[in-house]
RODO-2510 file (C-alpha; in nm, 4 decimals, decimal comma):
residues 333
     n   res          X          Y          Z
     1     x    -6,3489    -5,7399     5,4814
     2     x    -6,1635    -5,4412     5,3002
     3     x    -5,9079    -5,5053     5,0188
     4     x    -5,6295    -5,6960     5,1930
     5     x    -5,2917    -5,8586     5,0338
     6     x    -5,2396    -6,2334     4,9285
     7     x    -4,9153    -6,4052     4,9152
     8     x    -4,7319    -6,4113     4,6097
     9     x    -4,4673    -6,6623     4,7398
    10     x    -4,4045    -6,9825     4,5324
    11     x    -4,1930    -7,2601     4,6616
    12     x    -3,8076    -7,2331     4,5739
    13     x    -3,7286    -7,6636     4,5826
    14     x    -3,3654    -7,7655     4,6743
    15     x    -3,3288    -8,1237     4,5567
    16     x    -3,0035    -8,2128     4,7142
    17     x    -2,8287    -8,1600     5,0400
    18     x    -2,5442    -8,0127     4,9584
    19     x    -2,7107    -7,6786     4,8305
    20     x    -2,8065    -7,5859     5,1459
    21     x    -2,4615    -7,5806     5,2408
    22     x    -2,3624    -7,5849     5,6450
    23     x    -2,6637    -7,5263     5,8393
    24     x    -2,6862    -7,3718     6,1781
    25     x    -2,9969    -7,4381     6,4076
    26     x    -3,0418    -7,1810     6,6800
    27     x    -3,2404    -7,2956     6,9113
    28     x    -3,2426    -7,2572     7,2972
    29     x    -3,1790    -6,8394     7,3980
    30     x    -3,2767    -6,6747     7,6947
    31     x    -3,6579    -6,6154     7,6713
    32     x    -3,9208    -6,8015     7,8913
    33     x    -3,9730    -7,0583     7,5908
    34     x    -3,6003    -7,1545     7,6015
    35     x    -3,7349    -7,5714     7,7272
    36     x    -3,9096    -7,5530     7,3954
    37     x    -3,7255    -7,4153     7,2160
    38     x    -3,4400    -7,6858     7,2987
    39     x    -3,7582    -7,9407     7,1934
    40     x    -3,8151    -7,7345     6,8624
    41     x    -3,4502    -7,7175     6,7552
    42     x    -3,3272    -8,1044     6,8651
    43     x    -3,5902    -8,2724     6,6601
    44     x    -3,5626    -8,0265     6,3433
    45     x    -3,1598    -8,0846     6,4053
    46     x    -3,2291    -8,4545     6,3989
    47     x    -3,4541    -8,4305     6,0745
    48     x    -3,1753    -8,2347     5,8928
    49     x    -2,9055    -8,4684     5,9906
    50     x    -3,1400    -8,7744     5,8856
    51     x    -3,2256    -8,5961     5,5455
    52     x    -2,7969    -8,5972     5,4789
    53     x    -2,8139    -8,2346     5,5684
    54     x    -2,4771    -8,0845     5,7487
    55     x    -2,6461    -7,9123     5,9818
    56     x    -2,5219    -7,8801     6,3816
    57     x    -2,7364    -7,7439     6,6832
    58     x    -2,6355    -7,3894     6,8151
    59     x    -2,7465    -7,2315     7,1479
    60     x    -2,7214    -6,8312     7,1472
    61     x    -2,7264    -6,8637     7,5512
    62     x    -2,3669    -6,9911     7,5658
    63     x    -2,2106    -6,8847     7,2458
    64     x    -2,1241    -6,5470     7,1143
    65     x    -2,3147    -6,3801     6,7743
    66     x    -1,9357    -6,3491     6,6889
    67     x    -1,8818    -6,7009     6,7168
    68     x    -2,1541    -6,7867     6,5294
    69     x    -2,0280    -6,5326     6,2426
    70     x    -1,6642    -6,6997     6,2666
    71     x    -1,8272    -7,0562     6,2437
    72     x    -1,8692    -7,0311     5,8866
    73     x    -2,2450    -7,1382     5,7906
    74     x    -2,4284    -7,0663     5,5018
    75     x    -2,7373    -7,0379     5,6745
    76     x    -2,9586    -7,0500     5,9684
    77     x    -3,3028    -7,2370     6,0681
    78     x    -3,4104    -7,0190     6,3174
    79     x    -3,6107    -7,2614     6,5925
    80     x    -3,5949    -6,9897     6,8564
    81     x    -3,9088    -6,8998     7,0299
    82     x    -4,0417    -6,6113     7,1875
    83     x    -3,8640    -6,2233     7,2676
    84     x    -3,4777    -6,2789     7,0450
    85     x    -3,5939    -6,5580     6,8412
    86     x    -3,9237    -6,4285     6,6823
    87     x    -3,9289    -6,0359     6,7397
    88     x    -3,6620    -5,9586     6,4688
    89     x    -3,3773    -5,9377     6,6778
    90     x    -3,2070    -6,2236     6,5731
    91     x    -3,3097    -6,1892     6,2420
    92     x    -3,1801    -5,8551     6,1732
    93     x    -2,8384    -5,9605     6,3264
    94     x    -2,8331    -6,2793     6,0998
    95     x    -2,8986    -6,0144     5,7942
    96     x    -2,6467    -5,7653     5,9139
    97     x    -2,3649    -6,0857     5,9290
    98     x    -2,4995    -6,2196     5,5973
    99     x    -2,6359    -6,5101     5,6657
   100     x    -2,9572    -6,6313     5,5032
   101     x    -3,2199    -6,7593     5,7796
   102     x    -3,5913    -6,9375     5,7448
   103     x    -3,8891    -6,7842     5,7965
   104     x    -3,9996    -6,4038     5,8023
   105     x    -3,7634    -6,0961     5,8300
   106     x    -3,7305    -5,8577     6,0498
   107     x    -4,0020    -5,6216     6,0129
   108     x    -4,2485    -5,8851     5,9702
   109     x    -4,1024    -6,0275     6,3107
   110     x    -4,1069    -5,7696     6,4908
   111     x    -4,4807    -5,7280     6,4026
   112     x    -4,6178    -6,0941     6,4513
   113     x    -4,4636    -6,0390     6,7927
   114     x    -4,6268    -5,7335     6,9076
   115     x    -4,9402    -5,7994     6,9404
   116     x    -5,0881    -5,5034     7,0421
   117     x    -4,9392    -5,3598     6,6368
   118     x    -5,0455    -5,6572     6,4577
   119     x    -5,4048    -5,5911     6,6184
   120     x    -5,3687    -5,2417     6,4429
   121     x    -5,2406    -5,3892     6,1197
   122     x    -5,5677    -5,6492     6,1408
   123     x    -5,8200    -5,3815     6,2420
   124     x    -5,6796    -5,1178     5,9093
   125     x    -5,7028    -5,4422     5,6894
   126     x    -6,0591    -5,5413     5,7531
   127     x    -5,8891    -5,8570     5,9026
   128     x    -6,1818    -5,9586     6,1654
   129     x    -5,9971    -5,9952     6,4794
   130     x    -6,1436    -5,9476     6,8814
   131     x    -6,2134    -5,6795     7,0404
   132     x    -5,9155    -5,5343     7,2579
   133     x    -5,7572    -5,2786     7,4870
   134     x    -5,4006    -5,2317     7,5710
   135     x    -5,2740    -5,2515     7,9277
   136     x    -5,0086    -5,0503     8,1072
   137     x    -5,1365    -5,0733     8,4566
   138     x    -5,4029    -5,1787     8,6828
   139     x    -5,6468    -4,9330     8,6207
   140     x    -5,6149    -4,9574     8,2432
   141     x    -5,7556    -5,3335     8,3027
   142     x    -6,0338    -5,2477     8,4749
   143     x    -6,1659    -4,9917     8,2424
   144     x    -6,1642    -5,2521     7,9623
   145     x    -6,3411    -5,5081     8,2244
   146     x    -6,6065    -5,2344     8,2321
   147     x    -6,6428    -5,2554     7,8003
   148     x    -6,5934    -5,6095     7,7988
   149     x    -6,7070    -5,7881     8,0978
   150     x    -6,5948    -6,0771     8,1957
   151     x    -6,4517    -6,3497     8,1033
   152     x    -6,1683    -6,1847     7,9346
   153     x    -5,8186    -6,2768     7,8440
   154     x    -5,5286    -6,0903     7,9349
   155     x    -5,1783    -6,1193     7,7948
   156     x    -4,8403    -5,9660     7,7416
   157     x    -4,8762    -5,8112     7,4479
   158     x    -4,4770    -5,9466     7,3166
   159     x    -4,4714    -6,3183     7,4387
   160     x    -4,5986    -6,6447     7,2843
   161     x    -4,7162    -6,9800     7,3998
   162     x    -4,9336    -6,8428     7,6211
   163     x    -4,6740    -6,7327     7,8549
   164     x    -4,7740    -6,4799     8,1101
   165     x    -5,1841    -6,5436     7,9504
   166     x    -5,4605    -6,5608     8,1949
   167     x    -5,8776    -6,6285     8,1299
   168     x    -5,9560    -6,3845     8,4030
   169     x    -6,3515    -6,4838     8,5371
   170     x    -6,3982    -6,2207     8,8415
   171     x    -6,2873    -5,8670     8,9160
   172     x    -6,1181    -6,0067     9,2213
   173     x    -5,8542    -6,2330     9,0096
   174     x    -5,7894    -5,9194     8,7681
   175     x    -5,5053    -5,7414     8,9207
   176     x    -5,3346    -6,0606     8,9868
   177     x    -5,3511    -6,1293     8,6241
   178     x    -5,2311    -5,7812     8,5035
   179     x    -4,9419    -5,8417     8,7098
   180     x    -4,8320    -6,1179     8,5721
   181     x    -4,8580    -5,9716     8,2404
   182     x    -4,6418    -5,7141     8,3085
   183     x    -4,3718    -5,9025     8,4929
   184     x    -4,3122    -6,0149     8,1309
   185     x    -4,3879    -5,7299     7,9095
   186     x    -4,4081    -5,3262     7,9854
   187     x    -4,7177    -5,3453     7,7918
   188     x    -5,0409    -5,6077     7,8481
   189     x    -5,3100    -5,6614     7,6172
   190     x    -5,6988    -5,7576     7,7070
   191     x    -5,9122    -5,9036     7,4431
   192     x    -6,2724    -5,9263     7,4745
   193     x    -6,3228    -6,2870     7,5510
   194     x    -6,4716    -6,5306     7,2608
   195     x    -6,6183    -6,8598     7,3630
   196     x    -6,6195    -7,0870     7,1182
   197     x    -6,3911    -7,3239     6,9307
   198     x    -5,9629    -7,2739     6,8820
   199     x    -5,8638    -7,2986     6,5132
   200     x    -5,5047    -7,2527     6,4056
   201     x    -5,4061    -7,2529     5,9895
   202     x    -5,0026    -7,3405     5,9390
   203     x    -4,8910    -7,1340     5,6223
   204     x    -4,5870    -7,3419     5,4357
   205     x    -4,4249    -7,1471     5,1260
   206     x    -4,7557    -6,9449     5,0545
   207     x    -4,9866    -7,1949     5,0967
   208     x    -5,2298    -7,2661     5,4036
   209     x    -5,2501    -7,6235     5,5260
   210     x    -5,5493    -7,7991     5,6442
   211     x    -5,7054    -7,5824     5,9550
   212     x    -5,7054    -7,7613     6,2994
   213     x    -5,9775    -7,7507     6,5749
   214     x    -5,8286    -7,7829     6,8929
   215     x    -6,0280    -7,8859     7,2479
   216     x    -5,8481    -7,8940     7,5908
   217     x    -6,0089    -7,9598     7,9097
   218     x    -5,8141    -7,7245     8,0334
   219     x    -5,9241    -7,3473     8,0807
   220     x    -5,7845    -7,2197     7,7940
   221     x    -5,5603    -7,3834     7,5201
   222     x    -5,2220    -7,2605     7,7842
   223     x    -4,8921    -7,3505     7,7978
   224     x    -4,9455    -7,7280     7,9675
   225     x    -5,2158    -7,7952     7,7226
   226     x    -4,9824    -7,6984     7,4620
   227     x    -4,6921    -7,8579     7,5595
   228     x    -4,7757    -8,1152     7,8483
   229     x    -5,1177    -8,2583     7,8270
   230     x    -5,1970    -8,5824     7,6443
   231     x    -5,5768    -8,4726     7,7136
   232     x    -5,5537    -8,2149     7,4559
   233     x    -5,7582    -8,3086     7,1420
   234     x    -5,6990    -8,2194     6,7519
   235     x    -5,9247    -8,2173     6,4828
   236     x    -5,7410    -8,1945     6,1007
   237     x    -5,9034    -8,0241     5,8849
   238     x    -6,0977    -7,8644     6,1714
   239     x    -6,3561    -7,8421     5,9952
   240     x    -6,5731    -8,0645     5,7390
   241     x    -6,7530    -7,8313     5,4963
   242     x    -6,5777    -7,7190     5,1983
   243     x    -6,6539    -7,3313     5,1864
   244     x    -6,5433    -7,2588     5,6317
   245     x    -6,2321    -7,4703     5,5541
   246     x    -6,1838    -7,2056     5,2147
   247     x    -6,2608    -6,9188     5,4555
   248     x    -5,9978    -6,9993     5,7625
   249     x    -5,7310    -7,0500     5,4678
   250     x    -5,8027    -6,7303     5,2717
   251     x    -5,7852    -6,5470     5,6461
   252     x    -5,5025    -6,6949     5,7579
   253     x    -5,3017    -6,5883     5,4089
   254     x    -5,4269    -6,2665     5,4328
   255     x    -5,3133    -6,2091     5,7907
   256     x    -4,9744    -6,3358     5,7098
   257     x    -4,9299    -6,1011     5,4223
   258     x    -5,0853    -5,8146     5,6052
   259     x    -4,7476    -5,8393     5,8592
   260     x    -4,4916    -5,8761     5,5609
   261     x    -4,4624    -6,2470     5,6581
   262     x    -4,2950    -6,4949     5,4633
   263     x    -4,1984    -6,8663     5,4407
   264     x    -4,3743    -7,0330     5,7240
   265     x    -4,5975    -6,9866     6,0092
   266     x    -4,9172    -7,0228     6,1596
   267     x    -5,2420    -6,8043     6,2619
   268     x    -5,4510    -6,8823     6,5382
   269     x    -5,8428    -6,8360     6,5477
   270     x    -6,1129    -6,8553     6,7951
   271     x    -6,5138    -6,8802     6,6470
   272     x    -6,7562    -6,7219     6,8577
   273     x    -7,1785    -6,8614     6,8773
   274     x    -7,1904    -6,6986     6,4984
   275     x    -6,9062    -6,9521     6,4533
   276     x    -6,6886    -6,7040     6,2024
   277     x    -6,3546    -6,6925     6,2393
   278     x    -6,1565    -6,3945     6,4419
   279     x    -5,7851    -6,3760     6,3575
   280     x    -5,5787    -6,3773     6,6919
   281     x    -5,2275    -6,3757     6,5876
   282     x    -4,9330    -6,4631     6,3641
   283     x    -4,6544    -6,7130     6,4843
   284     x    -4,3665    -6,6689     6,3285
   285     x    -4,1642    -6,9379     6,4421
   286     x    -4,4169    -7,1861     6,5570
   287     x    -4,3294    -7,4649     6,7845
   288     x    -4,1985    -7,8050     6,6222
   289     x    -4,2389    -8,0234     6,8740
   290     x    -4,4498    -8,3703     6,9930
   291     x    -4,7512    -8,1721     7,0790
   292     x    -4,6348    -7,8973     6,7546
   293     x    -4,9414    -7,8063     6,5061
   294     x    -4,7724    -7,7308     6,2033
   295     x    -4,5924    -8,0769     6,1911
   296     x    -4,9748    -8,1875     6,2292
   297     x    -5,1424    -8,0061     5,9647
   298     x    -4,8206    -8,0636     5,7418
   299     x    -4,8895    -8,4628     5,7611
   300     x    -5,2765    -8,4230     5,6653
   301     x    -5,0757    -8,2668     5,3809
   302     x    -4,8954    -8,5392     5,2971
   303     x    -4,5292    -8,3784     5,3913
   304     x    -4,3813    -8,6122     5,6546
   305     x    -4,1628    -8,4507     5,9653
   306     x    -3,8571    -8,4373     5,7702
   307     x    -3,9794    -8,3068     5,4235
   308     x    -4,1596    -8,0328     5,6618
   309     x    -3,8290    -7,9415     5,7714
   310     x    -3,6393    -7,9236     5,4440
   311     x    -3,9168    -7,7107     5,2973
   312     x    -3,8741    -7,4935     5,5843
   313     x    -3,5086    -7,4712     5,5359
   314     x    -3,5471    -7,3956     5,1296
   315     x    -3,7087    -7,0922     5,2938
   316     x    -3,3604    -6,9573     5,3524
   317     x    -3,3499    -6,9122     4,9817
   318     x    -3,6139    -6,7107     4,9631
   319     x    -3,4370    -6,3902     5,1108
   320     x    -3,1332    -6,4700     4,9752
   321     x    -3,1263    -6,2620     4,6638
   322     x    -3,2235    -5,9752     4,9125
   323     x    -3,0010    -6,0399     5,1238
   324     x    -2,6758    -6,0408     4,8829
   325     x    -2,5956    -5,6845     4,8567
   326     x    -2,6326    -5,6628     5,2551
   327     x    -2,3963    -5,9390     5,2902
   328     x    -2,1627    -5,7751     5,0558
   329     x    -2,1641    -5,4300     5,2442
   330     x    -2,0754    -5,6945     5,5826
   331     x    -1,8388    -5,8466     5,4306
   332     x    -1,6606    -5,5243     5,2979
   333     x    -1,6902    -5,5749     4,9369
***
């Protein structure tokens, strides 16, 4: 692997409440993760409120960004999933209106989210990552069905959760798969398809958390097995000698810095037969649910549900300085 960045970013520790100020959680929107989203954003809500922070629940899909600039917070913990939640757009309104947010910025969203760039990002980085093609129509899939073979996996190249994802197995299920790709994005990706084992490393205020191994019965690790399925199993750490575990973490950091991200996250994995680890993507805003992987890894760490949320939310203060003179310029001073 080439020269690649490392996170610089140190913890910033609020020790009381009141310093965060009034807190707005967005969760909910429009995208096709909006049901958890809702999940995400209730339970963080109800972590905050436990923890004595003044923080109250706010759905984009039936209020105005003006009303949310009028409401007077002091800042946002962004639990909004998928296209407006993670791909920058929400984040570069919350910066235009001033108002410090959690997690990664807008460049770095807008990257995590697109996976066909972040592929790019990975390959220029020496970042090892699968083999892929990008998809724009039927034919486009089965030229890279030709390189690959099959299995392969084929996905919208701006979604997350696995929405829209298919493990395509025969050339007569593959334009049924690019089509439902597309219905979701103008632009599909296919990735040569691994078989091995699912890792995924959180990343809390530059640090990576204990890796976990994930097996579903289930085709692929998809939406129900995410979400749904008690059958899904986890592994934390993932893995049991000293020097893989060292390897997924060091990956997962440098993928994260590679994109500009910042504050929180996860990476996801798959290890082929050589069992090294391939870098899929970046989550920017990873889920925080039941099922949720960070909130997993976090409490292998020792950080409970509701210390995992305030740490997220000191996040905010991260950007804040950088953020100042663009709230001034909103603000008309």
């Amino acid at each position: 692997m080439s020269q690649v960045l490392r996170i610089t970013e140190q913890r910033q520790m609020v020790s009381h409440a009141d310093d965060f100020g009034r807190v707005a959680v967005l969760y909910g929107g429009r995208s096709a993760e909006r049901e958890v989203s809702l999940d995400t954003g209730k339970a963080v809500l109800a972590a905050l409120l436990t923890r004595g922070v003044d923080a109250v629940g706010w759905d984009p899909a039936e209020h105005a960004l003006s009303d949310l600039a009028a409401a007077d917070f002091d800042r946002v913990w962004i639990a909004l999933h998928g296209p407006g939640g993670e791909d920058g757009a929400i984040q570069g309104a919350l910066q235009w209106l001033g108002l410090p947010y959690t997690g990664s910025g807008v460049m770095a969203s807008a990257l995590a989210m697109d996976k066909v760039r972040s592929k790019r990002v990975f390959d220029a980085a020496g970042i090892p990552t699968p083999d892929y093609a990008i998809v724009r129509n039927r034919s486009h899939a089965v030229l890279a069905a030709e390189d690959f073979g099959f299995p392969l996996i084929l996905k919208p190249a701006c979604q997350g959760s696995s929405v829209g994802m298919t493990k395509v197995f025969d050339p007569e299920d593959l334009n049924a798969a690019v089509d439902l790709a597309l219905s979701f994005d103008d632009v599909a990706i296919v990735e040569r398809c691994i078989v091995g084992d699912e890792y995924t490393v959180a990343v809390l205020q530059g640090e990576a958390l204990p890796s976990i191994r994930i097996e579903t019965p289930r085709v692929f690790y998809d939406y129900r097995a995410k979400y749904e399925s008690d059958r899904t199993c986890y592994h934390c750490p993932g893995t049991e000698l000293e020097d893989l575990e060292q390897q997924y973490a060091t990956l997962a950091l440098a993928a994260f810095a590679e994109l500009g991200c910042s504050g929180w996250g996860r990476v996801d994995f798959m290890s082929g037969s050589d069992g090294k680890p391939l870098v899929l993507e970046v989550n920017t805003v990873p889920g925080m649910t039941s099922h949720s992987l960070v909130p997993m890894a976090a409490k292998t760490s020792g950080i409970d549900f509701e210390e995992l949320c305030w740490r997220i939310l000191e996040t905010s203060f991260a950007v804040n300085e950088a953020h100042d003179h663009v709230k001034g310029v909103a603000h008309g001073a």
